[in-house]
Biopython code that builds the backbone (N, CA, C, O; Angstrom):
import numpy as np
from Bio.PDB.StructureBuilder import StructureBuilder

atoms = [
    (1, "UNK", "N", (18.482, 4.380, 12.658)),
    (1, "UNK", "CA", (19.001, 3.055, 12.447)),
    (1, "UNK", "C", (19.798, 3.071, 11.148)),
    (1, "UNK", "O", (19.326, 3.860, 10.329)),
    (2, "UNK", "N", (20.749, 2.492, 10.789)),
    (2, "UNK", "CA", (22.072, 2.397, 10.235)),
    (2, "UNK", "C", (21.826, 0.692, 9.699)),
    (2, "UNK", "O", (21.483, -0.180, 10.497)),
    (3, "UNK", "N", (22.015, 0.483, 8.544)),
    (3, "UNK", "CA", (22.125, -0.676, 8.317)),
    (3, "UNK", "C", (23.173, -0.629, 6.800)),
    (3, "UNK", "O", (23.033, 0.345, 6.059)),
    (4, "UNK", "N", (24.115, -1.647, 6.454)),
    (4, "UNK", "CA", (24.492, -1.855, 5.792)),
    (4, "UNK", "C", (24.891, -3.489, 5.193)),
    (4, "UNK", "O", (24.952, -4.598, 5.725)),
    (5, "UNK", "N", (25.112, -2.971, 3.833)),
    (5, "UNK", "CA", (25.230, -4.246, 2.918)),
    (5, "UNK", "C", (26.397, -4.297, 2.283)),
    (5, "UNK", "O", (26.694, -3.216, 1.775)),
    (6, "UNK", "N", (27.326, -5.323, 2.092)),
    (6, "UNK", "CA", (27.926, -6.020, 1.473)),
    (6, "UNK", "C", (27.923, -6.678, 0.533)),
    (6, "UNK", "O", (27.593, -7.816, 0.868)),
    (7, "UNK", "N", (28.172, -6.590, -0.832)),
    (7, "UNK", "CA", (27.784, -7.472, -2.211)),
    (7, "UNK", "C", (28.817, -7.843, -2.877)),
    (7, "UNK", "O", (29.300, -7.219, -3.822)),
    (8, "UNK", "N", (29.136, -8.671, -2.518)),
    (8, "UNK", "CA", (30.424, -9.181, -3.686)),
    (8, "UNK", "C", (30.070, -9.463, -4.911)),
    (8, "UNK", "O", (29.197, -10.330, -4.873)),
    (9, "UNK", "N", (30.365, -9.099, -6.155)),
    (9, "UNK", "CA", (29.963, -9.352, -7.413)),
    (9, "UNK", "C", (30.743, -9.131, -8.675)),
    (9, "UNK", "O", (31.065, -7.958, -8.868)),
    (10, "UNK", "N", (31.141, -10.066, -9.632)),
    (10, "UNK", "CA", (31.778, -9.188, -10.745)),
    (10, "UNK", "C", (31.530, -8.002, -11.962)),
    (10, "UNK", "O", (30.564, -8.103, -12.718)),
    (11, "UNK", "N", (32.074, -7.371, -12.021)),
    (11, "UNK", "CA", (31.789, -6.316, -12.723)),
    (11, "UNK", "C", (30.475, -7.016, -14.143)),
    (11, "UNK", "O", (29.824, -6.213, -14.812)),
    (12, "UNK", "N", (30.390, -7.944, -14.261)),
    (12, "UNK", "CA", (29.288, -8.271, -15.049)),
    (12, "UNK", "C", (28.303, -8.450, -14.289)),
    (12, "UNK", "O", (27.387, -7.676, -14.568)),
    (13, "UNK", "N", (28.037, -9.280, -13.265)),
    (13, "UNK", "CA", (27.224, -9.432, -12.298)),
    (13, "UNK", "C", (26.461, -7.786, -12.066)),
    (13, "UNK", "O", (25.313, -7.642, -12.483)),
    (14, "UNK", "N", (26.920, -7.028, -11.631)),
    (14, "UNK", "CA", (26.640, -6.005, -11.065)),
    (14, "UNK", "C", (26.348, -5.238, -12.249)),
    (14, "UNK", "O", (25.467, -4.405, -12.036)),
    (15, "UNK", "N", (26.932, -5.243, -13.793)),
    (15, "UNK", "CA", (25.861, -5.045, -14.659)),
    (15, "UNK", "C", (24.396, -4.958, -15.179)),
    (15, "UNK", "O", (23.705, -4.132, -15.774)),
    (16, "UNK", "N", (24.218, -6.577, -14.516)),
    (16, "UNK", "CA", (23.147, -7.345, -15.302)),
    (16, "UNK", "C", (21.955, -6.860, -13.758)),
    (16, "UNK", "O", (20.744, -7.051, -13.869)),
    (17, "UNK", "N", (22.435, -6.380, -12.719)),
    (17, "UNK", "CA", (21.595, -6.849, -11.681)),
    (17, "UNK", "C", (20.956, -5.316, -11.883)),
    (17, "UNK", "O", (19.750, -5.129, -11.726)),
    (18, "UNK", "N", (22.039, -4.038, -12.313)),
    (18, "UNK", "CA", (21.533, -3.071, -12.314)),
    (18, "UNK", "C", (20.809, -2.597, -13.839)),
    (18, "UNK", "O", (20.500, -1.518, -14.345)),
    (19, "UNK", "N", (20.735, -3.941, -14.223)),
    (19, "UNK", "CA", (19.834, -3.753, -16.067)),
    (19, "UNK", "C", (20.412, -2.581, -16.663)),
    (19, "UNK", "O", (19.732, -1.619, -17.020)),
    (20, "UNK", "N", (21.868, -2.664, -16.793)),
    (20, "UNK", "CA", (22.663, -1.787, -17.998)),
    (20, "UNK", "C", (23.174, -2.572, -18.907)),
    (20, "UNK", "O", (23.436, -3.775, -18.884)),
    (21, "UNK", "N", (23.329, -1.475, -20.001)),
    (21, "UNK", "CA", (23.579, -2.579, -21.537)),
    (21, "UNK", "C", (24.840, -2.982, -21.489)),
    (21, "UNK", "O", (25.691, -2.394, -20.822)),
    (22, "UNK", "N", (25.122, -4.274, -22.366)),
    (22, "UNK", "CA", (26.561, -4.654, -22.215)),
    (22, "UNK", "C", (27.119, -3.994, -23.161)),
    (22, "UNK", "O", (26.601, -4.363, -24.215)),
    (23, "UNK", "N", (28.022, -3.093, -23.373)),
    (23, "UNK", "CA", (28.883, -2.368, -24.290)),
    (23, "UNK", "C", (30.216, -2.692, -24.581)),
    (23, "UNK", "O", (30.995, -1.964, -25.196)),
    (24, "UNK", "N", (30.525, -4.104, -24.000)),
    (24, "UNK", "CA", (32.044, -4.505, -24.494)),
    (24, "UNK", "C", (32.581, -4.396, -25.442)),
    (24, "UNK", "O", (33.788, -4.179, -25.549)),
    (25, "UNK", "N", (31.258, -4.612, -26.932)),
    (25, "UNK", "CA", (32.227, -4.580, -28.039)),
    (25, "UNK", "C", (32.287, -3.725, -28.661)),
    (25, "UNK", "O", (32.969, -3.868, -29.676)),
    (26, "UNK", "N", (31.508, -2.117, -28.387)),
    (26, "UNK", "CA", (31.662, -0.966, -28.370)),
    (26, "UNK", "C", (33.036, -0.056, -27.489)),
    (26, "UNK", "O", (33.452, 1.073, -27.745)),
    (27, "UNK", "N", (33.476, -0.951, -26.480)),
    (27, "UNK", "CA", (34.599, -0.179, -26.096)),
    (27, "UNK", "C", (35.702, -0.419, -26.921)),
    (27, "UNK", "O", (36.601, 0.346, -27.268)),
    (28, "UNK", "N", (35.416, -2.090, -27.293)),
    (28, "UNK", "CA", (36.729, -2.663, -28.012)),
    (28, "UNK", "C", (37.015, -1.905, -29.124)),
    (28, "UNK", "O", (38.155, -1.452, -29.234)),
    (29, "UNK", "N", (35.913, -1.611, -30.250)),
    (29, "UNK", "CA", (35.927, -0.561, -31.366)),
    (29, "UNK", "C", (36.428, 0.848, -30.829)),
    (29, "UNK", "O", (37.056, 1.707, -31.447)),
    (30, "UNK", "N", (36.052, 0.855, -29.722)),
    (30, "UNK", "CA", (37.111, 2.634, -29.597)),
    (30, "UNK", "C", (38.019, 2.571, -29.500)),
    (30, "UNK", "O", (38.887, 3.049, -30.230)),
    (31, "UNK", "N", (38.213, 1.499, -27.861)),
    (31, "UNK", "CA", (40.204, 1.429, -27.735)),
    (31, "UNK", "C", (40.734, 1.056, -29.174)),
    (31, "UNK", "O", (41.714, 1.653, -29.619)),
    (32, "UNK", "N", (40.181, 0.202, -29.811)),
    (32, "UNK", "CA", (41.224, 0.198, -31.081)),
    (32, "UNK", "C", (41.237, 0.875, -31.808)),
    (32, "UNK", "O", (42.183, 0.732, -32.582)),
    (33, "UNK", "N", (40.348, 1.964, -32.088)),
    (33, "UNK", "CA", (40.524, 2.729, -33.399)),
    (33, "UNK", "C", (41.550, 4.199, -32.408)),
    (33, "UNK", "O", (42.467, 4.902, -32.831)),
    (34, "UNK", "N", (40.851, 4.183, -30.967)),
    (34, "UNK", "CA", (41.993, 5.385, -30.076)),
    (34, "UNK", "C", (43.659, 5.208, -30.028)),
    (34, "UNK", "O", (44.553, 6.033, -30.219)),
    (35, "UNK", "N", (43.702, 3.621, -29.653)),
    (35, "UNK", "CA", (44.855, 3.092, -29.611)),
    (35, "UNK", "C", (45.700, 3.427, -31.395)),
    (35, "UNK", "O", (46.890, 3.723, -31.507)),
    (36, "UNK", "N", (44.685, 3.274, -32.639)),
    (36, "UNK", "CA", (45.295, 3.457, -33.785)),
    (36, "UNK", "C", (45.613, 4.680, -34.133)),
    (36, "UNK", "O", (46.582, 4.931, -34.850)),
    (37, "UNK", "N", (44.794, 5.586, -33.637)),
    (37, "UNK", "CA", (44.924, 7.232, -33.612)),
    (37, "UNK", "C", (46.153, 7.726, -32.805)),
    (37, "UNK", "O", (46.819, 8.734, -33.038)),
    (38, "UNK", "N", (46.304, 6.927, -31.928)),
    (38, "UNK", "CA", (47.535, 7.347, -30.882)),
    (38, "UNK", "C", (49.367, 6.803, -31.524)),
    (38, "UNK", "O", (50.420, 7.407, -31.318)),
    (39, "UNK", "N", (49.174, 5.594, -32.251)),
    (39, "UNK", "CA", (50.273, 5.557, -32.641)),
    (39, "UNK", "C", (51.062, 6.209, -33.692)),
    (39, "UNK", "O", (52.273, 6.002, -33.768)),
    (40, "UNK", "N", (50.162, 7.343, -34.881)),
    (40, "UNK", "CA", (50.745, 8.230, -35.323)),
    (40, "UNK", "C", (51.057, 9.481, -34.969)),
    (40, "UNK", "O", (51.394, 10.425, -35.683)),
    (41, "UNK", "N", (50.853, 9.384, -33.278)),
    (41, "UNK", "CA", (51.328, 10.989, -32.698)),
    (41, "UNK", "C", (52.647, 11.126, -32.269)),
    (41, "UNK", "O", (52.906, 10.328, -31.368)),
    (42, "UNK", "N", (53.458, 11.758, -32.547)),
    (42, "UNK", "CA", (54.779, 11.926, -32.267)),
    (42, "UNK", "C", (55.364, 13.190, -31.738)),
    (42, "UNK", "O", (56.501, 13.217, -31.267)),
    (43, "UNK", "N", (54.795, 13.964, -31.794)),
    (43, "UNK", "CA", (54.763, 15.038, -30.378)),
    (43, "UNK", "C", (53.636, 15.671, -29.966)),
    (43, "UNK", "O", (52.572, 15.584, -30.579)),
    (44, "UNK", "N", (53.885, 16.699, -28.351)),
    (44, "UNK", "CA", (52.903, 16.738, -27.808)),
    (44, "UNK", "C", (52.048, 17.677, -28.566)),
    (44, "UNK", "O", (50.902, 17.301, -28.322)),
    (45, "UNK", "N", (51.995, 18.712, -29.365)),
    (45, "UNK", "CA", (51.257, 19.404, -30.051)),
    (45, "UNK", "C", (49.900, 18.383, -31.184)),
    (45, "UNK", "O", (48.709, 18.690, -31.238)),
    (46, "UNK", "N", (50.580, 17.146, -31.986)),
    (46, "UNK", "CA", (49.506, 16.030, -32.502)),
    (46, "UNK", "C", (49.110, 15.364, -31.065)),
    (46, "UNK", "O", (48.420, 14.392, -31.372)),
    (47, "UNK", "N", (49.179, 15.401, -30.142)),
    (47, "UNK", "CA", (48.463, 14.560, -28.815)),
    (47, "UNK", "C", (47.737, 15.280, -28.085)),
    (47, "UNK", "O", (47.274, 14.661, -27.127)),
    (48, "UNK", "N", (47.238, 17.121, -28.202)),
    (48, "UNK", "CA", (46.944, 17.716, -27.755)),
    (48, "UNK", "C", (45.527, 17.979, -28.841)),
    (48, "UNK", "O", (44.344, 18.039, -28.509)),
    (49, "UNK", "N", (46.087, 18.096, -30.129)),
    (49, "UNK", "CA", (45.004, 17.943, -31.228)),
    (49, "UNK", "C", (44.294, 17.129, -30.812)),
    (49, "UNK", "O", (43.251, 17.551, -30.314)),
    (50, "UNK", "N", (44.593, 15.163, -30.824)),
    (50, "UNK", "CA", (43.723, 14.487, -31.130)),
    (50, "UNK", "C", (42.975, 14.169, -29.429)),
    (50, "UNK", "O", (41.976, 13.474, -29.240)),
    (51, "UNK", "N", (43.491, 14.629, -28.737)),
    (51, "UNK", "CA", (42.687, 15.295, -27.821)),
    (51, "UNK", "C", (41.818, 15.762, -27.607)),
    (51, "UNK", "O", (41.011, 15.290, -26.806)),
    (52, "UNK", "N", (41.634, 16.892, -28.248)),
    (52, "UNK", "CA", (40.224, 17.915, -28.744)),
    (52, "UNK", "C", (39.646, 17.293, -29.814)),
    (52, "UNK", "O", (38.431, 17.492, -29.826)),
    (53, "UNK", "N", (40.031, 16.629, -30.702)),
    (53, "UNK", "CA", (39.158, 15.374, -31.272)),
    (53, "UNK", "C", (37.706, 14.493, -30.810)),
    (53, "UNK", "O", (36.538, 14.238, -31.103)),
    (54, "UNK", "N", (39.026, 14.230, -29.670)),
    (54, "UNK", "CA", (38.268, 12.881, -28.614)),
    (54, "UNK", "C", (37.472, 13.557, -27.931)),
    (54, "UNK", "O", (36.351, 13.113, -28.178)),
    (55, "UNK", "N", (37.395, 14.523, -27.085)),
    (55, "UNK", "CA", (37.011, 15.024, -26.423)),
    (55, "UNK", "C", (36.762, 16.321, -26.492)),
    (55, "UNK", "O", (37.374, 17.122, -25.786)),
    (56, "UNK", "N", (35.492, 16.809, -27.666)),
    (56, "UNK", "CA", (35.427, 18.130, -28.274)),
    (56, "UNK", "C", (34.976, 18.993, -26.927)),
    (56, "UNK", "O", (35.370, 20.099, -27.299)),
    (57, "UNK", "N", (34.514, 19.181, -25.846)),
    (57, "UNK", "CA", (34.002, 19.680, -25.006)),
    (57, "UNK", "C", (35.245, 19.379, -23.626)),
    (57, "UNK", "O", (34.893, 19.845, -22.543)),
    (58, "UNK", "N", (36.476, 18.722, -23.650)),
    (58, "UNK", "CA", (37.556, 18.814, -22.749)),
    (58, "UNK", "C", (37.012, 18.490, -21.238)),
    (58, "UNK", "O", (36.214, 17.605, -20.931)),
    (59, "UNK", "N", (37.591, 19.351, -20.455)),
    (59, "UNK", "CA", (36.894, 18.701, -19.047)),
    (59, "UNK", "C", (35.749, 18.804, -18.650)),
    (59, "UNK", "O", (35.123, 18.063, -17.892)),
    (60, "UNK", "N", (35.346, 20.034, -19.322)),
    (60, "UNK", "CA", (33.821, 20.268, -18.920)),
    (60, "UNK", "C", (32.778, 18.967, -19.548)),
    (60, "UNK", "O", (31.804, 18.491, -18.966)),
    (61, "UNK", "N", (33.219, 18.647, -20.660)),
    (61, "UNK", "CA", (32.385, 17.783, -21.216)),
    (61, "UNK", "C", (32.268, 16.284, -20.587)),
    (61, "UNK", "O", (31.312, 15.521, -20.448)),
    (62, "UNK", "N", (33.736, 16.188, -20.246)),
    (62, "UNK", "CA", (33.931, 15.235, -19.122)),
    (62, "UNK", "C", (33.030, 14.560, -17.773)),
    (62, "UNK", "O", (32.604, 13.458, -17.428)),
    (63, "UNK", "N", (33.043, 16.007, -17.257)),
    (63, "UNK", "CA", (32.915, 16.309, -16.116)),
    (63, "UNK", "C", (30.879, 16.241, -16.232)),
    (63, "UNK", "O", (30.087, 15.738, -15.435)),
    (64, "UNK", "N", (30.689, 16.774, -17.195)),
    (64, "UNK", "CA", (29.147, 16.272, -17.816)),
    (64, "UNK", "C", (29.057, 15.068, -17.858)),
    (64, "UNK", "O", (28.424, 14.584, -16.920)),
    (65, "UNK", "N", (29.415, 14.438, -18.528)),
    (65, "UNK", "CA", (29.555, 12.785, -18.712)),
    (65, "UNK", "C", (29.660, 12.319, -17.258)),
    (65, "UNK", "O", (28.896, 11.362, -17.131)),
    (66, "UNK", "N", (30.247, 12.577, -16.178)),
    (66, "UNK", "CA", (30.705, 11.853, -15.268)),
    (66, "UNK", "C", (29.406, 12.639, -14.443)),
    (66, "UNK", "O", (29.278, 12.272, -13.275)),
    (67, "UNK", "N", (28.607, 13.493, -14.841)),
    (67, "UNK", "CA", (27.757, 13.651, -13.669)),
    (67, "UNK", "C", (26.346, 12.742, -14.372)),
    (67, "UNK", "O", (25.416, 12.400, -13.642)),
    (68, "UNK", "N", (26.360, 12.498, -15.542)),
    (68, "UNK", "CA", (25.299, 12.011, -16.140)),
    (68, "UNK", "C", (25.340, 10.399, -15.821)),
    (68, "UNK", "O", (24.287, 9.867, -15.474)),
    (69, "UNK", "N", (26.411, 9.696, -15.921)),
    (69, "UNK", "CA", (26.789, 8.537, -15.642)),
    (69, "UNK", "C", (26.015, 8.588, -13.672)),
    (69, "UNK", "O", (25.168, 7.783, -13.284)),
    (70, "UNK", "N", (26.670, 9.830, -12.701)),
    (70, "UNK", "CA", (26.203, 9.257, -10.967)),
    (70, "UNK", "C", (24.791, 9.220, -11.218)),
    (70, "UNK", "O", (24.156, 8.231, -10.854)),
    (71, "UNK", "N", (24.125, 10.340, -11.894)),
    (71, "UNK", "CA", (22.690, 10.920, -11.373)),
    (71, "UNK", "C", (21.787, 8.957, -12.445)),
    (71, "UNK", "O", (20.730, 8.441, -12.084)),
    (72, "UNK", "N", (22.634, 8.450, -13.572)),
    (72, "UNK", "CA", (21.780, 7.008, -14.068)),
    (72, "UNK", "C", (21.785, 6.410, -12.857)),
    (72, "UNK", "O", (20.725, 5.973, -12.410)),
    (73, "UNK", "N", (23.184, 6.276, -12.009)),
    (73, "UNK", "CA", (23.212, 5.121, -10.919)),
    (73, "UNK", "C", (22.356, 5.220, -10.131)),
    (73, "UNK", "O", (21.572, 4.320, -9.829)),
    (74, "UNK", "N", (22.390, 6.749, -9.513)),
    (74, "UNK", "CA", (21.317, 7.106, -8.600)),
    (74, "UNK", "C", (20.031, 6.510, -8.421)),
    (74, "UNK", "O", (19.532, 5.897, -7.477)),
    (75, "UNK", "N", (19.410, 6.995, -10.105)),
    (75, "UNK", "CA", (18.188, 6.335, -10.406)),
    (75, "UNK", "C", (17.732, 5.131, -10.678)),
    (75, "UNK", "O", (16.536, 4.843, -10.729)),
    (76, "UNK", "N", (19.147, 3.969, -10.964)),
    (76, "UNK", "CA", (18.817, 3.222, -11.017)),
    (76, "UNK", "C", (18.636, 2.146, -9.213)),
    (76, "UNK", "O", (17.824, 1.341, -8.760)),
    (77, "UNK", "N", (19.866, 2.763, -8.757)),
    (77, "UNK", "CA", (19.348, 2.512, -7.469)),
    (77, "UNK", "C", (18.238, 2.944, -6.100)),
    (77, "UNK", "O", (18.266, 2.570, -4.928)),
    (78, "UNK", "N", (17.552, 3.624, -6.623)),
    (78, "UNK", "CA", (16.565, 4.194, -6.524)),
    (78, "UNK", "C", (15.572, 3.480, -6.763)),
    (78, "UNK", "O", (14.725, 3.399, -5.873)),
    (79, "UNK", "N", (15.405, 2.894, -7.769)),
    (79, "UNK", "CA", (14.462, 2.370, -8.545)),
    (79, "UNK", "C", (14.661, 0.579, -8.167)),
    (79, "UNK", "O", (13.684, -0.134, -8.398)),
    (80, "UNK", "N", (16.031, -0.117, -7.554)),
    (80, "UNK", "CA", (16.121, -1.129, -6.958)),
    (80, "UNK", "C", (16.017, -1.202, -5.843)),
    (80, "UNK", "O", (15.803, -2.368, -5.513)),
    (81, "UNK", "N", (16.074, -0.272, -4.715)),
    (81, "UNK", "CA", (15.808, 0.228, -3.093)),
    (81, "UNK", "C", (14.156, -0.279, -3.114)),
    (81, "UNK", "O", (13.672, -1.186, -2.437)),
    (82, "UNK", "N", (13.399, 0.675, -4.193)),
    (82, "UNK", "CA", (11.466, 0.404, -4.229)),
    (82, "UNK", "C", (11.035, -0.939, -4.358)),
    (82, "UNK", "O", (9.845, -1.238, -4.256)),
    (83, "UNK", "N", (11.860, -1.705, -4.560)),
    (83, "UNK", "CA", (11.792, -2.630, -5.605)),
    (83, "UNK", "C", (10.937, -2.786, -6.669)),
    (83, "UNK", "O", (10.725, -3.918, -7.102)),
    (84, "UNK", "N", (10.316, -1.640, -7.248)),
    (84, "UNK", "CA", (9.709, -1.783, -8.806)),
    (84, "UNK", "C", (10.869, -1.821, -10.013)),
    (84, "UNK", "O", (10.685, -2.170, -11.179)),
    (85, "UNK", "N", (11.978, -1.415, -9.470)),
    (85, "UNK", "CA", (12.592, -1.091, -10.902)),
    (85, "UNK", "C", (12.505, 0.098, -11.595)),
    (85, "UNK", "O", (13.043, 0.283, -12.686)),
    (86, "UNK", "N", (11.449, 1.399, -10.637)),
    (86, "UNK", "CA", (11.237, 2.470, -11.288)),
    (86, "UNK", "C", (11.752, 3.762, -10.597)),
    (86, "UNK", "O", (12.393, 3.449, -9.594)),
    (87, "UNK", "N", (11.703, 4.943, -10.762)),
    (87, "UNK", "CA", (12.269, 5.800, -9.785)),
    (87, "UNK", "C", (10.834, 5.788, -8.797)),
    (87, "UNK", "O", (9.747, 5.301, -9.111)),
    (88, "UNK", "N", (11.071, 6.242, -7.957)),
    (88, "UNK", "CA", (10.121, 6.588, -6.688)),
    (88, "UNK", "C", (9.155, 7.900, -6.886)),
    (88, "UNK", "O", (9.597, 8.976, -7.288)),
    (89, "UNK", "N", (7.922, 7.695, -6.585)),
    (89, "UNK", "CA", (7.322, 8.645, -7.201)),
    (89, "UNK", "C", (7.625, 10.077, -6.511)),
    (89, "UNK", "O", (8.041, 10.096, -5.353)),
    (90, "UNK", "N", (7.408, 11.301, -7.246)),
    (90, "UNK", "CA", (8.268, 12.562, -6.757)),
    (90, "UNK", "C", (9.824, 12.810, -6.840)),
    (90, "UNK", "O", (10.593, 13.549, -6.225)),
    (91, "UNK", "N", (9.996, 11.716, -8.044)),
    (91, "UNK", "CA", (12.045, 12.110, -8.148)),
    (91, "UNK", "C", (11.772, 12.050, -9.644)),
    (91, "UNK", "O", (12.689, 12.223, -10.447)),
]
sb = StructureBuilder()
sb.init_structure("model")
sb.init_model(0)
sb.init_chain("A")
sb.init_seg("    ")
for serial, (resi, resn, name, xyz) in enumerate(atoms, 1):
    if name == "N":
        sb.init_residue(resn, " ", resi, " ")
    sb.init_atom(name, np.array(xyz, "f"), 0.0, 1.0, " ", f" {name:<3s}", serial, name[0])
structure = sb.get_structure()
């Protein structure tokens, strides 16, 4: 059996439902200090630097980040499927 769901929600909504922190004014402090870092680069060799700056570990580190970010969702939906809020016992 196959069942599916539909949830319309705004990106805050769907925050708060999956109990993650609000970090808005932590992004705002990066884009602006990234955005301030970016307007003294004037060729691609300073944009390649502050590159490896930003991102001391490049794609791999990335690519870490972006698997660490599915495997939270996972668990957090995991943990909303049980409905305790916790992972399921044996994960």
């Amino acid at each position: 059996m196959k069942v599916s769901v539909d949830v319309e929600c705004s990106p805050e909504e769907a925050r708060r439902f999956l109990g993650l922190p609000d970090v808005t004014k932590a992004n705002e402090v990066y884009v602006d200090a990234l955005a301030n870092a970016m307007q003294g680069v004037g060729s691609f060799d300073q944009l390649q630097e502050l590159s490896k700056q930003v991102a001391p570990m490049g794609q791999f580190g990335l690519k870490l980040f972006q698997q660490f970010l599915e495997s939270g969702a996972a668990m957090a939906m995991s943990g909303a499927m049980s409905g305790t809020g916790k992972p399921k016992k044996g994960e």
